[in-house]
Every structure is written in structure tokens, then in C-alpha cells.
C-alpha positions as CSV (number, residue, x, y, z in Angstrom):
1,X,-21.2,-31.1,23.1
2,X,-23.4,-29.0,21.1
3,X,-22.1,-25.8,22.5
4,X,-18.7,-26.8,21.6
5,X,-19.6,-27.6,18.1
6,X,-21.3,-24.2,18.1
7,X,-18.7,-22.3,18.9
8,X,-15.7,-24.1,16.9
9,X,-18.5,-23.5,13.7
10,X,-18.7,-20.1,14.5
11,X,-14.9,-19.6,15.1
12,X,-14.4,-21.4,11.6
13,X,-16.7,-18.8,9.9
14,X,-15.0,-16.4,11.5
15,X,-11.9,-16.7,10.1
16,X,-12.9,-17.6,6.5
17,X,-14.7,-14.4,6.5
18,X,-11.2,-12.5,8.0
19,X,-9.3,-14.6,4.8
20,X,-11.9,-13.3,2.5
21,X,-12.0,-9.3,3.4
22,X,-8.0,-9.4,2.5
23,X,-7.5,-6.7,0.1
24,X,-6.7,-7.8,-3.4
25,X,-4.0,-6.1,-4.9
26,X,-3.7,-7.2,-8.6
27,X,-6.3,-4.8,-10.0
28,X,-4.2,-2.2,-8.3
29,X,-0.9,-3.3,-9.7
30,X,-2.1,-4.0,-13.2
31,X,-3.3,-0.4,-13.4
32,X,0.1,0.7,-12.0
33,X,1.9,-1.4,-14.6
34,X,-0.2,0.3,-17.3
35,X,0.4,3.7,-15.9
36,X,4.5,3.2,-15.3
37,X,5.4,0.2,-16.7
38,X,9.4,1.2,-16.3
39,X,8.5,1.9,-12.4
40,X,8.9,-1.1,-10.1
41,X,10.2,0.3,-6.9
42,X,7.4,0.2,-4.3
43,X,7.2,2.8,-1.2
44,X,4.9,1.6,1.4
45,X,4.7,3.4,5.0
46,X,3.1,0.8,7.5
47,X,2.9,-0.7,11.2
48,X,4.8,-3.5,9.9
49,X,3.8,-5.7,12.9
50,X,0.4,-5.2,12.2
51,X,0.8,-4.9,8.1
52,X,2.9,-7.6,7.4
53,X,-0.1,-9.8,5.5
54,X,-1.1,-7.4,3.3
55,X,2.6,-6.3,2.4
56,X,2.9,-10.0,1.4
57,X,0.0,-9.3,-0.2
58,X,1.1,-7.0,-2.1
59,X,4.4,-9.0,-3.1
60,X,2.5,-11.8,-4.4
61,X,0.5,-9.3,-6.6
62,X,3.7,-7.4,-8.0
63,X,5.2,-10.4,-8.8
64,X,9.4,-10.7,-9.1
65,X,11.1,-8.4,-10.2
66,X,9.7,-5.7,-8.2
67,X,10.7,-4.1,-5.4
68,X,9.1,-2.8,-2.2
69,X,10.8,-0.8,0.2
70,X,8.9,-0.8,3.9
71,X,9.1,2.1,6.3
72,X,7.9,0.6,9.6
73,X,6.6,3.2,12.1
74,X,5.0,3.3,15.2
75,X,3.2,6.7,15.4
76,X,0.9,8.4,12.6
77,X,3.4,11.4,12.8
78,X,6.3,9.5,12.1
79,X,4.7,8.9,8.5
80,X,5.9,12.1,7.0
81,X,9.7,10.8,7.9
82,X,9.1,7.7,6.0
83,X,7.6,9.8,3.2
84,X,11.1,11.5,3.3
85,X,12.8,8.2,3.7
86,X,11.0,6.8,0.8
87,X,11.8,9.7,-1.5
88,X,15.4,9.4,-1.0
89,X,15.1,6.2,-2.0
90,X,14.2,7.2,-5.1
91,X,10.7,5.2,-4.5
92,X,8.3,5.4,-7.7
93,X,5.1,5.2,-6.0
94,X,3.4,4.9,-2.4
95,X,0.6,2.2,-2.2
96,X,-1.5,3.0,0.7
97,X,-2.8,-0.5,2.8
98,X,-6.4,-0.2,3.2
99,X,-6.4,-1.6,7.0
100,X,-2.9,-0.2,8.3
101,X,-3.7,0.9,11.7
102,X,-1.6,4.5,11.1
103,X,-0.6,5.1,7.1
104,X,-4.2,3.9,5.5
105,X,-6.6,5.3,3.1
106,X,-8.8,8.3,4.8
107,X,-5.8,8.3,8.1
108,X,-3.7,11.3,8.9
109,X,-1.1,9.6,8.3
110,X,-1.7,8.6,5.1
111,X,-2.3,12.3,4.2
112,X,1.0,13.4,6.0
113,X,3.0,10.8,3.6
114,X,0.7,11.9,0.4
115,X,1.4,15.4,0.5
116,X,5.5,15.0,1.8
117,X,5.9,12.6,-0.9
118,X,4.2,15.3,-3.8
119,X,6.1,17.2,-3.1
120,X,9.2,15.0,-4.1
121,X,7.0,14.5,-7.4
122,X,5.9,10.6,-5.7
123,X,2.7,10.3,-6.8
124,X,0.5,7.7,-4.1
125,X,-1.7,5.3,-5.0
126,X,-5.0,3.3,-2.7
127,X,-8.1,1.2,-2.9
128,X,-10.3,3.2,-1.7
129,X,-12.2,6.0,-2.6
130,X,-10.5,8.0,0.3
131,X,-7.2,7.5,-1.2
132,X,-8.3,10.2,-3.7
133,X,-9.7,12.8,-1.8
134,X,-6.7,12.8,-0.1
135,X,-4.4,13.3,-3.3
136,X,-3.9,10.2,-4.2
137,X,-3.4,9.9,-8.4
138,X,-6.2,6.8,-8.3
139,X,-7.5,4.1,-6.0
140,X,-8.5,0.8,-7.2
141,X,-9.4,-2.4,-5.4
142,X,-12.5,-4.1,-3.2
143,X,-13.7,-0.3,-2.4
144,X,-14.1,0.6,-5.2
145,X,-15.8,-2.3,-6.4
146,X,-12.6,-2.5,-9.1
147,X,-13.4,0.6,-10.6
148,X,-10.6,3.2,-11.1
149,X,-10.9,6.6,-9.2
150,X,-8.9,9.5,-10.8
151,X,-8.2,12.4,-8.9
152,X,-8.9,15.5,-10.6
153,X,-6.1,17.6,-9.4
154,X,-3.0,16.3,-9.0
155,X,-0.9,18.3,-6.1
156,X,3.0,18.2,-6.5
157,X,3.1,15.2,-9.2
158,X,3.5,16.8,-13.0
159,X,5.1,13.2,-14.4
160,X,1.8,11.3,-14.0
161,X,0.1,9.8,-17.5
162,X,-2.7,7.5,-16.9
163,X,-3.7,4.5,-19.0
164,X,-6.3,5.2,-21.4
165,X,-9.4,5.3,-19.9
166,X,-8.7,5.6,-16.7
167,X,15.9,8.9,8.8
168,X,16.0,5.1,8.8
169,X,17.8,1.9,10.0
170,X,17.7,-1.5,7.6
171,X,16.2,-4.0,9.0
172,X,16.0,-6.6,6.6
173,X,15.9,-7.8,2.9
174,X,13.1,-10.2,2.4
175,X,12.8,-12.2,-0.7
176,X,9.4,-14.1,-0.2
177,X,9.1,-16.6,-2.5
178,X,9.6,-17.1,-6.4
179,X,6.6,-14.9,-8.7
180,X,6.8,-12.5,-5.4
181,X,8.5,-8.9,-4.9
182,X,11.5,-8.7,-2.7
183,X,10.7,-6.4,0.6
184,X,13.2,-4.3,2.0
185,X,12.4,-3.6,5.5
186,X,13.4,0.0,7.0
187,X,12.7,1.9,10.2
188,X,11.5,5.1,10.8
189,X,13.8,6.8,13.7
């Protein structure tokens, strides 16, 4: 009996520690709403199967009123074509997932979608340091311990004022919950 005790106590430790290394968004998004506060339109490029937590995440954080459009791929190279997707849109900003198996801070595909999206004049925004080097405008969140990381050149994106100091196919429409952004999800093709 002890070994099953064991284990179900380790198992339950487990997953509080998985609950408590979810990213926290609403540093992120209050330094967004500071930076555009007439932008509420939300790119994100994502695994959507594996994402889908911290896109809700993210939701929750944004609050209603907000939208966030979701380009779900399966392959890193498919991120530039959601970067495309995205800019036709007419997407404000891309928030990077810190642990999106293909489009996350520091991935190649993260970096394809950055610099496609630039170019468009989209700027991209993380939580992690990472995010930055990559070209991202600023990261903010549990990386960065809430501090906010500037880049110091921005590539492609002229309209950006910080705060002071600092192909598809729909696949659904997905209003979460009231106080929560509404997700539309697209596919990359």
C-alpha cells in the first residue's frame, strides 16, 4: 500500500508543478494594451492540438472583446504561410507561445513567421528573452522574470511606439467564456 501511496503523491506533484509552469499572459497583454491600445486582433501561429491550453490562456488574459485568430500547422515550414495568412487578416500583432512544439520563442519557425510578418509591418511579440533576438518588438512573461525586453532594431515594423519606459480553411469560431477573447481557428494548407 505504501508504494501505491507513493506513487499517486508523486503523480499529484507532478501535475501541480505542470499547472504551475503555465505561462502567464497578463503582463504580456497589459504591456500590449499600453503599446496599441486601439489593436485587439491577435495572430497566433501554433500546433493547435498541442497549443490549445495556452491559446486559452491567452484568451482568459486578453479578456472580451479581443480577438485571436489561430493558424494551426503541422510542420515548422508551414509557419511562414500562416505568417501570410495572418497578415491578410489584417492581424495587429503575433504572440509567440513559449512551449509550442513548432512556432515558439528561439524555434525556426517562430523566426520564419517574425521576419514574413515584418515585412507586412506585424510586429511579434514573446515571453522570452529569445523572442527578441529573433525580432521580436519585446518579450515579457515568466522568462523574463516580468521584465520587459526591447529589441534594439526593429526589422520591417516602422509603426511601433512603446510605453514609456519600456492559404487557409476556417475551422471554427470559438467564443470561450464571458471576460475571454473569442478564437477563430484557421488552417494552414
Amino acid at each position: 500500500m505504501s508504494t501505491l501511496s507513493t506513487t499517486l503523491g508523486t503523480a499529484a506533484l507532478t501535475l501541480a508543478s505542470l499547472g504551475l509552469q503555465a505561462e502567464d499572459f497578463s503582463s504580456l497583454t497589459q504591456t500590449t494594451r499600453v503599446t496599441w491600445p486601439e489593436k485587439n486582433h491577435v495572430g497566433v501561429i501554433c500546433d493547435y492540438r498541442d497549443s490549445k491550453g495556452q491559446v486559452e490562456d491567452l484568451a482568459r488574459a486578453l479578456g472580451s472583446g479581443s480577438l485571436i485568430t489561430v493558424v494551426d500547422i503541422r510542420r515548422d515550414e508551414q509557419a511562414s504561410g500562416g505568417a501570410q495568412i495572418l497578415a491578410n487578416r489584417k492581424t495587429d500583432f503575433l504572440v509567440l507561445l513559449p512551449k509550442d512544439r513548432l512556432v515558439r520563442d528561439g524555434s525556426f519557425g517562430a523566426t520564419l513567421a517574425i521576419q514574413r510578418l515584418a515585412l507586412r509591418g506585424v510586429p511579434a511579440v514573446g515571453t522570452n528573452p529569445k523572442a527578441v533576438a529573433q525580432g521580436a518588438v519585446f518579450s515579457q512573461g515568466d522568462a523574463t522574470q516580468g521584465e520587459i525586453l526591447v529589441t534594439t532594431r526593429l526589422r520591417g515594423t516602422v509603426d511601433v511606439i512603446l510605453p514609456p519606459g519600456i492559404g487557409y480553411s476556417r475551422k471554427a469560431s470559438l467564443p470561450l467564456g464571458p471576460g475571454m477573447a473569442t478564437i477563430a481557428l484557421l488552417t494552414a494548407e
